[in-house]
C-alpha positions in Angstrom: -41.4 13.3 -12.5 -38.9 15.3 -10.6 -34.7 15.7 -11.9 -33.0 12.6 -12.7 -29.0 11.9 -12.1 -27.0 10.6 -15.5 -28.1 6.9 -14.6 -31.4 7.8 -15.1 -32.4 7.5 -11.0 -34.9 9.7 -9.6 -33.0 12.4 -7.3 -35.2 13.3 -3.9 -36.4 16.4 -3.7 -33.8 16.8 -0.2 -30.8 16.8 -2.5 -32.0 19.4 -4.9 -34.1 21.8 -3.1 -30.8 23.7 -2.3 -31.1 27.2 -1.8 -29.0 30.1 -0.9 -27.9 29.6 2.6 -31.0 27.3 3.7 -31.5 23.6 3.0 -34.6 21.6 2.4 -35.0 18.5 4.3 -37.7 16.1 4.0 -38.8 12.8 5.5 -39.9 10.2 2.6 -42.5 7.1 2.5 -42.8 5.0 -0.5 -40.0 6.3 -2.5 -40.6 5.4 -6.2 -36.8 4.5 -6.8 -37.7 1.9 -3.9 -40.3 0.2 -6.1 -43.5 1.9 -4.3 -46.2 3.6 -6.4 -46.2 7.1 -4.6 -44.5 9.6 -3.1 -45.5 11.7 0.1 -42.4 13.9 1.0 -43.0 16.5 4.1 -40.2 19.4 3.0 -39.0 21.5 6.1 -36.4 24.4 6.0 -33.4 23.9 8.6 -30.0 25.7 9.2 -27.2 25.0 6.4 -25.3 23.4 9.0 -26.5 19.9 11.0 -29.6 19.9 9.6 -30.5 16.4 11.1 -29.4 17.5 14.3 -31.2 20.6 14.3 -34.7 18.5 13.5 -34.1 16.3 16.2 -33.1 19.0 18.9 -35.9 20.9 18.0 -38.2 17.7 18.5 -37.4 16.1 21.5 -36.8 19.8 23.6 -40.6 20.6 22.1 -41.9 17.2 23.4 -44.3 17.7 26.3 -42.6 16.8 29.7 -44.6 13.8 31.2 -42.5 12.8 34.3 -39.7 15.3 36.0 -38.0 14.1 38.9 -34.0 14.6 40.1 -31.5 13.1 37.9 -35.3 12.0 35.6 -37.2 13.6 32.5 -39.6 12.1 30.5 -40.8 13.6 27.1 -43.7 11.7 25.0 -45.2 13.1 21.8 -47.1 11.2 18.9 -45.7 12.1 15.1 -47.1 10.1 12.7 -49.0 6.7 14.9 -45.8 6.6 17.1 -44.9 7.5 20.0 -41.9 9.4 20.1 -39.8 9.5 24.0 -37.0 11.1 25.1 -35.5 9.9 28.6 -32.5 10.3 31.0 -32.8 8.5 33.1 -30.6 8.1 36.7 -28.5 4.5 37.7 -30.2 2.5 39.4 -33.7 2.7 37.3 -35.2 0.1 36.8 -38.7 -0.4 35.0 -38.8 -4.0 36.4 -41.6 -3.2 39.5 -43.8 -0.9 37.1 -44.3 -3.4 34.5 -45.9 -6.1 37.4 -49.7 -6.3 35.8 -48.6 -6.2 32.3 -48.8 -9.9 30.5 -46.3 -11.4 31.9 -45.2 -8.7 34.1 -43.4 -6.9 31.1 -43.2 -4.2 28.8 -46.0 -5.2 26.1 -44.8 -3.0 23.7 -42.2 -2.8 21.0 -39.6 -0.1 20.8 -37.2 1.3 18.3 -34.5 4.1 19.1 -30.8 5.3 19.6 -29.4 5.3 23.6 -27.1 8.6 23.5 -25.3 8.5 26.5 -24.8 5.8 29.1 -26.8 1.7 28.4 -29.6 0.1 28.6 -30.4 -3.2 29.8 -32.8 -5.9 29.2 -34.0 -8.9 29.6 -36.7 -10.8 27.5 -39.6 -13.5 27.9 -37.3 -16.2 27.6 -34.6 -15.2 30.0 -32.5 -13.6 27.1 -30.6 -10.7 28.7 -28.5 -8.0 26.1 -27.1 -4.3 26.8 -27.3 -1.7 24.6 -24.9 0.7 24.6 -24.5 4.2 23.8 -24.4 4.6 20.0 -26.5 1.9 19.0 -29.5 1.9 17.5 -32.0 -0.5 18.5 -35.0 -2.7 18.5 -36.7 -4.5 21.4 -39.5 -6.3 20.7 -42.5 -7.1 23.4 -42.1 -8.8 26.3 -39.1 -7.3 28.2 -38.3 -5.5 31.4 -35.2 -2.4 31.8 -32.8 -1.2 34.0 -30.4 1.4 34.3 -27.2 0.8 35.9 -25.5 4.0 35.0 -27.2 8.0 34.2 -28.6 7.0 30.5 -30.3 9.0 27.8 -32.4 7.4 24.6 -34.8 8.6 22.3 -37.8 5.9 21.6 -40.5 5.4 19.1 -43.1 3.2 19.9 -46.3 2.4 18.0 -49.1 4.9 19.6 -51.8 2.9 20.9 -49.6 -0.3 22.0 -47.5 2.0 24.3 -50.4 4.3 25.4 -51.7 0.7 27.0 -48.1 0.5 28.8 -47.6 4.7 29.5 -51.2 4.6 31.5 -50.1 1.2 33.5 -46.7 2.9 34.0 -48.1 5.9 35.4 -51.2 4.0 37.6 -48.2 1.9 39.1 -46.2 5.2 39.8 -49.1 6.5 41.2 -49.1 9.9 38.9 -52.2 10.5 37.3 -52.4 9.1 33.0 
């Protein structure tokens, strides 16, 4: 059942597939040492050096460009039943007109991500507003508008079919073609 460290825990497969010059990096659901049943490990060779960063550059440039305009790109992919987004977006965006026809007239779909540069803004069902800032990771949960008050970039995963309801509104509103 795979090499063990001198506590007896399991060791992933990420910390001893080390070969010369090139490291193994995988992405793991249900990890036995986290109490699940079974293992599926997907094992991809990257660069010795920033090997996260490497995965993640390579993703969101080969994400498909689904909105280009100044100072705007959009890039959507699916990988695994998410949608996966990568956005810089200008100051002065602001989602707030686009989401009018949604319940409520706002986003109806949860997101989870990192803003890189610059902050996001939000405000929630209940009036709630928060910022989030470059650095942080977050979570927003449905039922919430955005806005942009200074050039910002994020990465986004959002459950597939939840934000393929709110991409196809977004883009009817825009008046691009889903």
């Amino acid at each position: 059942m795979g090499e063990r460290n001198k506590e007896g825990n399991r060791i992933p497969p990420s910390y001893i597939d080390r070969r010369e010059g090139e490291y193994q990096c995988g992405a793991y659901v249900g990890l036995r040492y986290l109490g699940a049943t079974e293992r599926i490990a997907v094992i991809s060779p990257v660069g010795p050096f920033n090997a996260m960063e490497n995965i993640m550059n390579k993703l969101t440039h080969d994400l498909p460009v689904m909105m280009e305009a100044p100072g705007t790109m959009v890039r959507n992919g699916n990988l695994g039943g998410m949608a996966v987004g990568y956005l810089q977006l200008p100051a002065g965006t602001d989602f707030t007109p686009l989401f009018k026809g949604l319940p409520d007239d706002l986003c109806s779909c949860p997101h989870w991500g990192y803003v890189i540069k610059g902050a996001i803004h939000l405000k929630y069902t209940d009036g709630t507003v928060e910022v989030t800032p470059a650095g942080a990771v977050f979570y927003w949960p449905a039922g919430h508008t955005a806005w942009v008050e200074e050039d910002t970039v994020c990465i986004d995963f959002s459950p597939e079919d939840e934000f393929k309801i709110v991409s196809d509104h977004l883009a009817r509103q825009a008046g691009q073609s889903a």
